[in-house]
Structure formats: C-alpha cells, structure tokens
DODO-285647 format. One line per 3 residues: number of its first residue (from 1); for each residue x, y, z of N, C-alpha, C, O, CB. Coordinates in Angstrom, 3 decimals. Each point is the difference from the previous one (the first is absolute). Glycine has a CB too. Example, Ala and Ser with C-alpha at 12.3 -4.5 7.8 and 13.67 -1.06 7.14 Angstrom:
# DODO-285647
1) 13.190,-5.690,7.800,-0.890,1.190,0.000,0.900,1.200,0.000,1.036,-0.019,0.665,-2.928,-1.154,0.581  1.542,2.223,-1.966,0.820,1.190,0.060,-0.770,1.090,0.730,0.509,1.108,0.169,0.675,-1.736,-2.314
***
This chain:
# DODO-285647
1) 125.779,118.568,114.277,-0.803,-1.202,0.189,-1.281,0.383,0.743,0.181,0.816,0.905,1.900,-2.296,-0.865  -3.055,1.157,-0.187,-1.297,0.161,0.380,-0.681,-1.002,1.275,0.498,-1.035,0.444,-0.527,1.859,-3.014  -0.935,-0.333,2.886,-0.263,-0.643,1.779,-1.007,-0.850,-0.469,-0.464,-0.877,0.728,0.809,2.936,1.252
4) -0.829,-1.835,-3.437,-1.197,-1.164,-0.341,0.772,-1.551,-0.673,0.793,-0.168,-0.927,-2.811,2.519,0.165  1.162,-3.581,1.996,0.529,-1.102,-0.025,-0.150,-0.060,-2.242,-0.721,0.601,-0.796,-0.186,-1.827,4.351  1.983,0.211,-3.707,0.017,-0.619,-1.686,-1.685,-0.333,-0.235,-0.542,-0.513,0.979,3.389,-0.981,-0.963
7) -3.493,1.674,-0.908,-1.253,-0.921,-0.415,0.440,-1.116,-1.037,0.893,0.238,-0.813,-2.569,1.821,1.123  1.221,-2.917,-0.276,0.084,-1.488,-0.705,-0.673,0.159,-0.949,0.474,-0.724,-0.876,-0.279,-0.689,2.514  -1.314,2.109,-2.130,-1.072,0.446,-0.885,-0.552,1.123,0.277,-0.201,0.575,1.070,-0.209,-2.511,-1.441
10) 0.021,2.382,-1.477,-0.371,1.238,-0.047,-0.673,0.849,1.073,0.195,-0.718,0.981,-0.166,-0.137,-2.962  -0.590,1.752,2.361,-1.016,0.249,0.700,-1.366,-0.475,-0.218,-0.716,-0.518,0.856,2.081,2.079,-0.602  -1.628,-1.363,-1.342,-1.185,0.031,-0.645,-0.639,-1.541,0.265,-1.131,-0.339,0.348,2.016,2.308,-2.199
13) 0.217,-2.687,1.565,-0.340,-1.749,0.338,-0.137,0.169,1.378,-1.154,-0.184,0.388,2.610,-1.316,-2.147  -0.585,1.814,2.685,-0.468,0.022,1.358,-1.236,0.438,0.437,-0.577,-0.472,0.979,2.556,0.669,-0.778  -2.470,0.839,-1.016,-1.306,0.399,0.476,-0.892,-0.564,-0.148,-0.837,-0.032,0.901,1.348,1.489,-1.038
16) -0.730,-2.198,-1.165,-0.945,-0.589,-0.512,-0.425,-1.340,0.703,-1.052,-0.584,0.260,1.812,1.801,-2.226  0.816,-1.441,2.171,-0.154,-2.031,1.185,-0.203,0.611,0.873,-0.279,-0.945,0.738,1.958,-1.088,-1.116  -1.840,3.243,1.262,-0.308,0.040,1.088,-1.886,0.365,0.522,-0.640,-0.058,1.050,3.590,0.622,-1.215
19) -3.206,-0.235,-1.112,-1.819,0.063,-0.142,-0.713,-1.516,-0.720,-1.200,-0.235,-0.137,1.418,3.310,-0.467  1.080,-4.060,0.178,-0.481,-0.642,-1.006,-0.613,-1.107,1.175,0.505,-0.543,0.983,1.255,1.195,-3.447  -3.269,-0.690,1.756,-0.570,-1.634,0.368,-0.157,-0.719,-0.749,0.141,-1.156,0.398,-1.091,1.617,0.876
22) 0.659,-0.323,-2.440,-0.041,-0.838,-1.325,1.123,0.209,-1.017,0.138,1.173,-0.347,-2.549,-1.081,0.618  3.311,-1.057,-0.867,0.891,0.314,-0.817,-0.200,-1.065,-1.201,-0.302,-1.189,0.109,1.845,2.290,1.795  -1.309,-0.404,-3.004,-0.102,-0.546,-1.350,1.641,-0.761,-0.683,0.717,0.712,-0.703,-2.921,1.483,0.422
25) 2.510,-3.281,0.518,0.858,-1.301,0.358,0.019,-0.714,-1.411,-0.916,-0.583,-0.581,0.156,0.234,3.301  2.205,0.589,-3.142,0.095,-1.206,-1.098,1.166,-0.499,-0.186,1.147,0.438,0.086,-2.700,0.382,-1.215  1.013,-1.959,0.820,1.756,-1.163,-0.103,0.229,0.495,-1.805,-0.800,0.544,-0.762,0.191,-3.800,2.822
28) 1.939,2.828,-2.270,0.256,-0.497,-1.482,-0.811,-0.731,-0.401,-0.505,-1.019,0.471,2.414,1.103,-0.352  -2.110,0.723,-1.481,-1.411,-1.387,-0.882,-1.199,0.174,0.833,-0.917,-0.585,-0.576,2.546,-1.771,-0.096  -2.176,3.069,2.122,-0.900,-0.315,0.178,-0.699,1.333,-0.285,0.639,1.016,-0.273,0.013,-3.026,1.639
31) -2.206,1.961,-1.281,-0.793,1.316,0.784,0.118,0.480,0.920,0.322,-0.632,1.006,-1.440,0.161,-1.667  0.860,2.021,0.663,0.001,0.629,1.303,-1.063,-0.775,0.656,-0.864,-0.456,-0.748,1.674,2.815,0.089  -0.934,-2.663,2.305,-0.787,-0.463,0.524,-0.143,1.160,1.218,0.952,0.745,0.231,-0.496,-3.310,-1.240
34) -1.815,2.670,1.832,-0.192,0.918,0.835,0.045,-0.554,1.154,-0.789,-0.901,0.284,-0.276,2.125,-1.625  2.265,-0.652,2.453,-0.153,-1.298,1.045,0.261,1.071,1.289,0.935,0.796,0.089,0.203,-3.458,-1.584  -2.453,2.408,2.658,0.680,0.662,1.172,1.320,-0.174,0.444,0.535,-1.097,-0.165,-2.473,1.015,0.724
37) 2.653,1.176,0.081,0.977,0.088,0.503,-0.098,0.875,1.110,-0.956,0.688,0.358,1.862,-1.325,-2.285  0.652,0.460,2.607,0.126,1.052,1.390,1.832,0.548,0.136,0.993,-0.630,0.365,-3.383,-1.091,1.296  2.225,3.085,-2.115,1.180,0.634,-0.015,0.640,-0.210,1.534,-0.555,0.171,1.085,-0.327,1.572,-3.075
40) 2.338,-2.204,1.673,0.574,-0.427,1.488,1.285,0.348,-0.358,0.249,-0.468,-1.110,-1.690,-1.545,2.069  2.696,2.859,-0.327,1.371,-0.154,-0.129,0.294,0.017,-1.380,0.686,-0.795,-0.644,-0.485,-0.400,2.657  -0.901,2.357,-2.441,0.578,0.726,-1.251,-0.288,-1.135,-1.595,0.612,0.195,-1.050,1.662,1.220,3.057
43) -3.119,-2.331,-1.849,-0.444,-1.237,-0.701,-1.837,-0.335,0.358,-0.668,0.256,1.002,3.641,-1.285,-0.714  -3.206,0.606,-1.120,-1.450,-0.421,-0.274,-0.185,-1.266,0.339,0.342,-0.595,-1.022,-0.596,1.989,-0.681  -0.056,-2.163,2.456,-0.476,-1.470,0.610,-1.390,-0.668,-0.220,-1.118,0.351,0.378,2.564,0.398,1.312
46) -0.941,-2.052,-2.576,-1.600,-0.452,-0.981,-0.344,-0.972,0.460,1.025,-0.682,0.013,-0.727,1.298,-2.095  -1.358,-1.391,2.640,0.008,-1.649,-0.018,-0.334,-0.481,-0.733,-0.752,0.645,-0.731,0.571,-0.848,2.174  0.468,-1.310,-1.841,-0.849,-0.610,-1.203,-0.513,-1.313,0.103,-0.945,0.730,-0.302,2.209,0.536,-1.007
49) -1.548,-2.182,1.395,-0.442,-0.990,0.152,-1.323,-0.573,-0.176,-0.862,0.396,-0.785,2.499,0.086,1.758  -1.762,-2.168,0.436,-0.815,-0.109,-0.412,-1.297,0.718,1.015,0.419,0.216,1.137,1.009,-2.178,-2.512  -2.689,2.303,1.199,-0.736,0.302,0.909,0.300,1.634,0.276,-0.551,0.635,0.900,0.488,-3.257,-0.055
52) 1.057,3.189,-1.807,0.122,1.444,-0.343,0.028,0.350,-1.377,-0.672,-0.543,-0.877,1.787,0.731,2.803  -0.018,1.079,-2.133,-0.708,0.440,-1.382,0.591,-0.703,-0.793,0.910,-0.648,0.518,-1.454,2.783,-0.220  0.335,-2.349,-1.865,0.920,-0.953,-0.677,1.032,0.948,-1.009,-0.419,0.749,-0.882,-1.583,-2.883,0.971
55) 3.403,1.926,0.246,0.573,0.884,-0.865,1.345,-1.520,-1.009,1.091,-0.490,0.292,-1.552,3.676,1.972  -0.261,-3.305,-3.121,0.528,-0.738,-0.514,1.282,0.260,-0.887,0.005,0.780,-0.953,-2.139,-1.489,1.398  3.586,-0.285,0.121,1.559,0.401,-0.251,0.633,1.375,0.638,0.932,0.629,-0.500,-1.370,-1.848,-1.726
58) -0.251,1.549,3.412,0.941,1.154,0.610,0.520,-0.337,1.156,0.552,0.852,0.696,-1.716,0.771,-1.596  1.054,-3.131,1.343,0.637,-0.222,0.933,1.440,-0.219,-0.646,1.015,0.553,0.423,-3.075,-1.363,0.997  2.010,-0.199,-2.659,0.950,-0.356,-0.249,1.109,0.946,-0.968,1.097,-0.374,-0.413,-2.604,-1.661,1.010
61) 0.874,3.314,-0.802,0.499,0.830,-0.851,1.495,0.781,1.062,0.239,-0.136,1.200,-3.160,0.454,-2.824  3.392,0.184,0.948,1.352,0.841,0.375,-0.653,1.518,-0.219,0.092,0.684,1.019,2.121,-2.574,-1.983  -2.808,2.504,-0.084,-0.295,0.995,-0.362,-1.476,0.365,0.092,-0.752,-0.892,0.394,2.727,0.568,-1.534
64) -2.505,1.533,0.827,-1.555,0.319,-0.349,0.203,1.441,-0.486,1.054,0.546,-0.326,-2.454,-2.104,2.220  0.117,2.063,-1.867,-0.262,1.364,-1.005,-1.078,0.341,1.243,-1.059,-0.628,-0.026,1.383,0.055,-3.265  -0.143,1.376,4.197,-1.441,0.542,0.800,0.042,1.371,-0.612,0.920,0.719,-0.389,-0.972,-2.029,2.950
67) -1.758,1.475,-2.496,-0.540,1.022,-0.525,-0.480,0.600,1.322,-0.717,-0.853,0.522,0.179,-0.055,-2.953  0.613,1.995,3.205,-1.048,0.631,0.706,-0.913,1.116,-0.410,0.153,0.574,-1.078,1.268,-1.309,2.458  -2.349,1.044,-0.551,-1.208,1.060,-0.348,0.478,1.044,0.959,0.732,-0.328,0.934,-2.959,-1.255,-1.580
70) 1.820,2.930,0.450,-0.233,0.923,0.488,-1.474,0.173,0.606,-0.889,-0.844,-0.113,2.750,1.439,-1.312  -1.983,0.678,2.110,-1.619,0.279,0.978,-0.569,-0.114,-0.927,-1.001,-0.683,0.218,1.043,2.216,1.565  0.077,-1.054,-3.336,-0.995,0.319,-1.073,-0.612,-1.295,-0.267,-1.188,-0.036,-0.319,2.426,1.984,-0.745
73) -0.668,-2.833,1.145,0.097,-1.690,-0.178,0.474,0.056,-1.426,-0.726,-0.753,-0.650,-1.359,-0.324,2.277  2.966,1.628,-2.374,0.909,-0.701,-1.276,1.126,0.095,0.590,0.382,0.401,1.100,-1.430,0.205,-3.245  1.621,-1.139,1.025,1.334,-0.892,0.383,1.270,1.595,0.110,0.097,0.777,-0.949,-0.882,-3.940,-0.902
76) 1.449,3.307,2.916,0.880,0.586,-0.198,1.073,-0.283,0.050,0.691,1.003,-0.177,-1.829,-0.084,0.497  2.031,-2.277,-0.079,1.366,-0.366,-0.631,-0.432,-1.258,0.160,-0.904,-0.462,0.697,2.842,2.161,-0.208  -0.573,-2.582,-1.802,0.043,-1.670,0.067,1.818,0.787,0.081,0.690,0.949,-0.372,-3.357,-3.178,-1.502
79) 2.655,0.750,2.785,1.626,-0.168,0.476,0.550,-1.467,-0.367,-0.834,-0.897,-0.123,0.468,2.562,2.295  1.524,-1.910,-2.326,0.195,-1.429,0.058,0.503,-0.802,1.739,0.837,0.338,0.838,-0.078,0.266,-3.813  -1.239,-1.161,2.943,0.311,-0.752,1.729,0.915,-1.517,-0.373,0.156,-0.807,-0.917,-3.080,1.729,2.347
82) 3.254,-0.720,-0.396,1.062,-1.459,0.367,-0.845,-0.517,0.851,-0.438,0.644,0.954,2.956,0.031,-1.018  -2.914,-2.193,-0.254,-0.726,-0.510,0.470,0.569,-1.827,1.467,0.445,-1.111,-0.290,-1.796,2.861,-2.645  1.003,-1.137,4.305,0.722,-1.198,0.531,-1.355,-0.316,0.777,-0.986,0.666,0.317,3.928,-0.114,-0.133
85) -2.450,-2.164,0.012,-1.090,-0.696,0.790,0.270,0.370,1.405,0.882,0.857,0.038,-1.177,-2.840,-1.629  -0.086,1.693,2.605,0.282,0.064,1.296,-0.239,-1.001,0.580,-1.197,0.066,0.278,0.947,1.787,-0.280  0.771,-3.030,0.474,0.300,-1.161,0.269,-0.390,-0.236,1.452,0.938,0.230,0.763,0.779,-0.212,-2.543
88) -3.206,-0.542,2.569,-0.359,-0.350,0.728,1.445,-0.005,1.583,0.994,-0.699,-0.199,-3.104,-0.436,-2.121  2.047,1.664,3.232,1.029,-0.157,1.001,0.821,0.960,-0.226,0.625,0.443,0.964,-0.766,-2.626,-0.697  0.334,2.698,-1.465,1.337,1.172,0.086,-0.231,1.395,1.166,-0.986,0.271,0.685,1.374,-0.835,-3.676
91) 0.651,1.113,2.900,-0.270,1.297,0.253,-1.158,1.220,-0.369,-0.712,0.763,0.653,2.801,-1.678,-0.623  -1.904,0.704,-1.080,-1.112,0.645,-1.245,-1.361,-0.420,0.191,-0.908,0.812,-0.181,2.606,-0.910,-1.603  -1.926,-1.042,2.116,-0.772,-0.671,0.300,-0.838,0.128,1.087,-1.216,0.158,-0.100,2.515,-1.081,-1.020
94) -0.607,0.851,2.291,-0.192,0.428,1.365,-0.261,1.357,0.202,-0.365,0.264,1.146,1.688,-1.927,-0.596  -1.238,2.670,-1.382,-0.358,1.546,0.255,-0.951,0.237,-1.054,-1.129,0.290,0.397,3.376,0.584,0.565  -2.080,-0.924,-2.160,-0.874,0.289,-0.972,-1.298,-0.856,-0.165,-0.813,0.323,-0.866,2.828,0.509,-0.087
97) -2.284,-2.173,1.954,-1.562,-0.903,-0.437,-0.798,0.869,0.779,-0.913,0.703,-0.433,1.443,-3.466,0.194  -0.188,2.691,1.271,-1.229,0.476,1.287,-0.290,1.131,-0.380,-1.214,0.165,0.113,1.917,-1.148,1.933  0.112,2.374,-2.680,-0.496,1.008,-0.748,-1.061,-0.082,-0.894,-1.006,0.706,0.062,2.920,-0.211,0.244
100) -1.629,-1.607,-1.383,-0.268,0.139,-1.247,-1.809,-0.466,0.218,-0.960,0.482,-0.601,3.916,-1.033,-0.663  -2.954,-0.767,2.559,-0.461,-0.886,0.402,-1.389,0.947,0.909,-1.135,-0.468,0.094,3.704,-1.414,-0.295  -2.152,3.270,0.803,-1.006,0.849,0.679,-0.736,0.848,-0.886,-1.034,0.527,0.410,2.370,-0.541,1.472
103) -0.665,0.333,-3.799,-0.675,0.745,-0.522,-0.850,-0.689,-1.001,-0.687,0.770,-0.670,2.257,0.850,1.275  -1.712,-3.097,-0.915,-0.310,-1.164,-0.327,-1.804,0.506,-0.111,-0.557,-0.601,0.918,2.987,-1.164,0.381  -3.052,2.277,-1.760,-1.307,0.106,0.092,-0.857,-1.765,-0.330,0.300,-1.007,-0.642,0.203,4.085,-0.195
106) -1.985,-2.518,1.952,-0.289,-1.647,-0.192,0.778,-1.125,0.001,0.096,-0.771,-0.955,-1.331,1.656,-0.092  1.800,-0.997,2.115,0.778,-1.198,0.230,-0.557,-1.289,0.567,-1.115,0.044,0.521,2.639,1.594,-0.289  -1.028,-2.494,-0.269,-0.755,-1.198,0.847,1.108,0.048,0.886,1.174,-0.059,-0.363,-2.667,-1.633,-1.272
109) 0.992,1.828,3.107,0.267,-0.210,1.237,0.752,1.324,0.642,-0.459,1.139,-0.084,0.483,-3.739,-0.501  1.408,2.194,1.346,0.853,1.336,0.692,1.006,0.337,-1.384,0.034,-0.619,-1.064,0.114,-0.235,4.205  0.675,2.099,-2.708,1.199,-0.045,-0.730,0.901,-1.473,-0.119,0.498,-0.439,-1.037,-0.582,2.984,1.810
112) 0.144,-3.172,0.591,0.877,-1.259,0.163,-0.678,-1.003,-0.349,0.758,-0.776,-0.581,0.434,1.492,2.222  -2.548,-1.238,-1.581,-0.603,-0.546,-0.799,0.687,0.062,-1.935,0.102,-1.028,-0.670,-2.146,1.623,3.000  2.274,0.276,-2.664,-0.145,0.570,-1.268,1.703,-0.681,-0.449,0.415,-0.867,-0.769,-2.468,3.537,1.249
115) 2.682,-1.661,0.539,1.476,-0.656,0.075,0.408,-1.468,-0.388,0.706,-0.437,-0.909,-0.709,1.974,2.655  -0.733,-2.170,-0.675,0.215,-1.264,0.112,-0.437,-0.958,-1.428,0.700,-0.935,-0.388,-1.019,1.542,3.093  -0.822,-0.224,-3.309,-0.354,-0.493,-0.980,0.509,0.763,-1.087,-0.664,-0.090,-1.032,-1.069,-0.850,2.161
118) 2.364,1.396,-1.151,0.663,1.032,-1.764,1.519,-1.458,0.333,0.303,-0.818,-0.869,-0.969,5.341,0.831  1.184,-4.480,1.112,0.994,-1.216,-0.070,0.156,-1.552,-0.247,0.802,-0.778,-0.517,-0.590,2.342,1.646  -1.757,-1.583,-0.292,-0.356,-1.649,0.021,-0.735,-0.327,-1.383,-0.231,-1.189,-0.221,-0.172,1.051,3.002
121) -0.102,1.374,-4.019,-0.592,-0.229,-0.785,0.425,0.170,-1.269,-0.664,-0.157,-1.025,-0.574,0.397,2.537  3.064,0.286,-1.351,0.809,0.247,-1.005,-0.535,1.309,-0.418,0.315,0.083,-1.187,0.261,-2.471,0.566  -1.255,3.521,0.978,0.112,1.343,-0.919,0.690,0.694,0.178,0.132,0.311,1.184,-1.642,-0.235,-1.487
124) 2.427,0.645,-0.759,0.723,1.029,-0.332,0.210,1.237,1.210,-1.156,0.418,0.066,0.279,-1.189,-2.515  1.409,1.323,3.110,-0.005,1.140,0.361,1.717,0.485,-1.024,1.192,-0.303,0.051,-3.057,-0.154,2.875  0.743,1.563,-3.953,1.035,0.881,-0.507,0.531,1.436,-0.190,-0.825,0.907,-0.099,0.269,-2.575,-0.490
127) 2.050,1.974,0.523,0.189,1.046,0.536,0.625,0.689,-1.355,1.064,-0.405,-0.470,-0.880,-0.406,3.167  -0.895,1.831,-3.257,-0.207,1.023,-1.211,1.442,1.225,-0.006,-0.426,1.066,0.444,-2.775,-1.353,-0.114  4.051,0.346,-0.538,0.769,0.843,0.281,0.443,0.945,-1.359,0.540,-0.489,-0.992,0.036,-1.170,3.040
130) -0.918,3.149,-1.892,0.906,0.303,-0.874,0.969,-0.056,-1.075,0.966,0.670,0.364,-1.726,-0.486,0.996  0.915,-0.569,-2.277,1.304,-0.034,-0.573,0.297,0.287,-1.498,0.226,-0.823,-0.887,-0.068,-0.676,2.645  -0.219,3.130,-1.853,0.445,0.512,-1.099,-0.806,1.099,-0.533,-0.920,0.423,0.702,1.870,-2.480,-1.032
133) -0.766,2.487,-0.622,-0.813,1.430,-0.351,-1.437,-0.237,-0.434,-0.324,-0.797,-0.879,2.485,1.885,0.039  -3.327,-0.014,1.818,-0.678,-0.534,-0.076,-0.522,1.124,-1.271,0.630,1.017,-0.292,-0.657,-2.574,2.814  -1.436,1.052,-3.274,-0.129,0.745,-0.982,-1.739,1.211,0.642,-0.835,-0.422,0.800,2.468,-2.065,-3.009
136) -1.665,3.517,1.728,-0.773,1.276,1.107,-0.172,0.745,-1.127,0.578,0.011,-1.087,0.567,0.185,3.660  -2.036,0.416,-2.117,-0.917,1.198,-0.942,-0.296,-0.184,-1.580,-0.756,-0.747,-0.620,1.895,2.392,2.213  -0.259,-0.686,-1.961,0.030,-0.222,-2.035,0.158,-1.610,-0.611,-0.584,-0.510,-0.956,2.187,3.042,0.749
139) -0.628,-3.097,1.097,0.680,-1.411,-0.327,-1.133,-0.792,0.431,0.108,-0.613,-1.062,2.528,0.987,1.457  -3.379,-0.799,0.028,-1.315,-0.628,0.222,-0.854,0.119,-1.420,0.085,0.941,-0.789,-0.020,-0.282,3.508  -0.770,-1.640,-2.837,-0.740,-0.501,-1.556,-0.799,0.753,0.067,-0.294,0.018,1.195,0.443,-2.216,-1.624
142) -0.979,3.151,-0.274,-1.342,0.310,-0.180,-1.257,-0.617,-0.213,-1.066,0.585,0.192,2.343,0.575,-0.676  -1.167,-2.416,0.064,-0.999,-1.108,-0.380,-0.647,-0.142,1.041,0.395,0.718,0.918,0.738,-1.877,-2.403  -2.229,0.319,1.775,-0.274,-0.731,1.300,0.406,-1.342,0.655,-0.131,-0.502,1.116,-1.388,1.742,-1.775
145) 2.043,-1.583,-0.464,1.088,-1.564,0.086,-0.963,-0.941,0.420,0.488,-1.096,0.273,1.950,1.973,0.603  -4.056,-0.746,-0.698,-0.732,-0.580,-0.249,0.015,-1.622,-0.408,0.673,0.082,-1.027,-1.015,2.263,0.817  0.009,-3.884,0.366,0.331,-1.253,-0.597,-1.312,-0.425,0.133,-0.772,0.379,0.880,3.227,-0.866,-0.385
148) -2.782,-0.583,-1.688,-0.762,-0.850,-0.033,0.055,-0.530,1.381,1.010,0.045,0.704,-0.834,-0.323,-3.113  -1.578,-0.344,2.840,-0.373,-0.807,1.690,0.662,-1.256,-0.325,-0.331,-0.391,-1.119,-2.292,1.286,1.996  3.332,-1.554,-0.362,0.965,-1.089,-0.214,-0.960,-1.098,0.496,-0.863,0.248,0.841,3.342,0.985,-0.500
151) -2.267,-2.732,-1.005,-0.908,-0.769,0.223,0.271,-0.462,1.461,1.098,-0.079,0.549,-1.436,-0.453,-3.039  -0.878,0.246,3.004,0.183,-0.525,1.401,-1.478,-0.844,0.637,-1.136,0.358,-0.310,3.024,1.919,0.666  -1.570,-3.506,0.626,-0.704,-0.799,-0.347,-1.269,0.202,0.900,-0.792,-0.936,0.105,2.725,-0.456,-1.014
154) -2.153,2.544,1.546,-1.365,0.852,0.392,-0.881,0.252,-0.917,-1.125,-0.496,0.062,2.221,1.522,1.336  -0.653,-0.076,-2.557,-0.760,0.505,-1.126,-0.864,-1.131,-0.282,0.106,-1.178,0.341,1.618,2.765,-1.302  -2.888,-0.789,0.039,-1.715,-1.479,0.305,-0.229,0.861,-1.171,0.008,1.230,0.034,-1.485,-2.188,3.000
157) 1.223,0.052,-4.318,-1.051,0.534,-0.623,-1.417,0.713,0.015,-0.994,-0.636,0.350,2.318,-0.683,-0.732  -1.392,2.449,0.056,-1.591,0.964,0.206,-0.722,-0.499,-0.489,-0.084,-0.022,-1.228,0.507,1.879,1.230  -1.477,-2.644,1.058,-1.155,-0.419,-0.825,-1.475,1.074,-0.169,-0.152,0.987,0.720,1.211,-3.476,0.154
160) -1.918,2.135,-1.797,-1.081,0.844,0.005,-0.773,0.214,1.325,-0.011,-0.889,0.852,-0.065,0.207,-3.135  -0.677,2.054,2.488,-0.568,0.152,1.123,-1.178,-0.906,0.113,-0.585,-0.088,-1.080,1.475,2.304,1.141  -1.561,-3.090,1.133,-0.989,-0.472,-0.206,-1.257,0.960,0.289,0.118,0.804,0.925,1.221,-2.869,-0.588
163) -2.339,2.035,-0.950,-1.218,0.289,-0.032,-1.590,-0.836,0.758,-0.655,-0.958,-0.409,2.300,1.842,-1.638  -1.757,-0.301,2.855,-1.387,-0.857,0.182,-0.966,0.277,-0.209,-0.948,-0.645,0.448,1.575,0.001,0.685  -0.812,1.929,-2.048,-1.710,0.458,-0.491,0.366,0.198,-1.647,1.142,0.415,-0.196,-2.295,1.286,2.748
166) 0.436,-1.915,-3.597,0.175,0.601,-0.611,-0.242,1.345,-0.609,-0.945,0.705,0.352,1.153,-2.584,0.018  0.696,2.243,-1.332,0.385,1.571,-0.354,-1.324,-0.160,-1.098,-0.080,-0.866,-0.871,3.376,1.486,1.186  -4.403,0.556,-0.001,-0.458,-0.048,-1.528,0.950,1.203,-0.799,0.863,0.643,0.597,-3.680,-1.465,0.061
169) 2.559,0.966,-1.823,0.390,1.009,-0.667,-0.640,0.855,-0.834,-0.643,-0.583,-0.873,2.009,-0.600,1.208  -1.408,2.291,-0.364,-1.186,0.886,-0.794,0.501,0.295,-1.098,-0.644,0.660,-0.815,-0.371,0.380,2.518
***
C-alpha cells in the first residue's frame, strides 16, 4: 500500500482546476459557455446570477461537460462534472463564498458585501466536481468547435460610416 493519499480525479484534471480561471461549461442541450471560476477542495466554484455572469440551466442541471485550457491557451482536457448548488447558510456555503467572494474580480463592494447579495439576490453559488473519465490528448476533437455568435439582445445592426466632407473621386 502506498503513502500517497487516494485522488478523486485524474491528475491531469487536478492540474488544470488548479491554474483554471476561466472554464468552458455546458449543460445538456446547451453551449459551452465561458464562465470565471475558482478551483477550491478538489472542485471548480461558479456564480451565476443576477448582477453576475449569466450561465443559463447550470444551476439547475445535475451534470456538465467542463473544458479547460492549458499555458498554451488550447484546450487540454473536457471532463464530465456533477453538478450541485450550494444552498445559502450551509456548510459549503460558509467556507467556500468568502473564498470564491475574495477572487471575484471587479466586484461591487467587500467580499461580505458580495456574500450577502449572491443570497439576498438568489444567485447560484456552484460547485463543479469531477465525475468520470475525462477525455485528454488524441481523444480531444481537432476542429476548433468554433459556433455561430448566438442571438443576443446587445447586437445593433452596422450602420454606414458617416461622412462629413465629400469624397471626390479620380
């Protein structure tokens, strides 16, 4: 028997959540979406809501597909995760916000500021875990998996540039 504690996941996943700030996140049926995160207790921790990022059906999901990047910035493994909420007051709750809550870039106000309103405002704090073989090197797509820009209600039609002299032309 060996003196090294069990790992829960590969290495390779461990390494990757442990550099990861951005992770590439998808429910069933949905798109990958790109959503900060903060590797904590062997799991990836997301918020979602309102007045944060929008990750639409991963609160309510059981499962996901995270993709991480390597230094090179491409993708070097997608894993499948078990996906749980973390329920305002728990345990989980009480150790993992104020973490998640100090690496929070651009925040409005303190960590507890932040706290207080991810509860009073209903957003998600979710916890990304491991669960099952993840796919690495050869087994990764070659494509760029690339998608059409999905409609969204920012996008503005390009209008022509205006001009205030006119162009002659020779």
């Amino acid at each position: 028997m060996s003196d090294e504690p069990e790992r829960s996941s590969p290495p390779l996943v461990d390494e990757a959540m442990k550099k990861a700030a951005v992770a590439w996140v998808a429910v069933p049926g949905g798109p990958a979406l790109a959503l900060w995160c903060v590797p904590l207790e062997g799991a990836l921790f997301v918020v979602s809501g309102p007045g944060e990022q929008s990750a639409p059906g991963l609160a309510e999901a059981t499962e996901a597909r995270v993709t991480l990047r390597g230094d090179h910035g491409g993708r070097i493994v997608t894993w499948p995760a078990r996906v749980e909420r973390v329920a305002p007051g728990s345990e989980t709750w009480e150790t993992a916000a104020p973490l998640v809550a100090g690496k929070r870039l651009n925040g409005r106000g303190s960590a507890t500021d932040q706290i207080a309103r991810w509860a009073a405002e209903g957003c998600a704090l979710i916890r990304l875990t491991p669960a099952g073989e993840p796919v690495a090197g050869a087994g990764l797509p070659d494509g760029s998996l690339a998608e059409e820009p999905r409609q969204a209600p920012v996008v503005r039609a390009t209008r022509k540039p205006f001009r205030l002299h006119r162009v002659r032309r020779r």
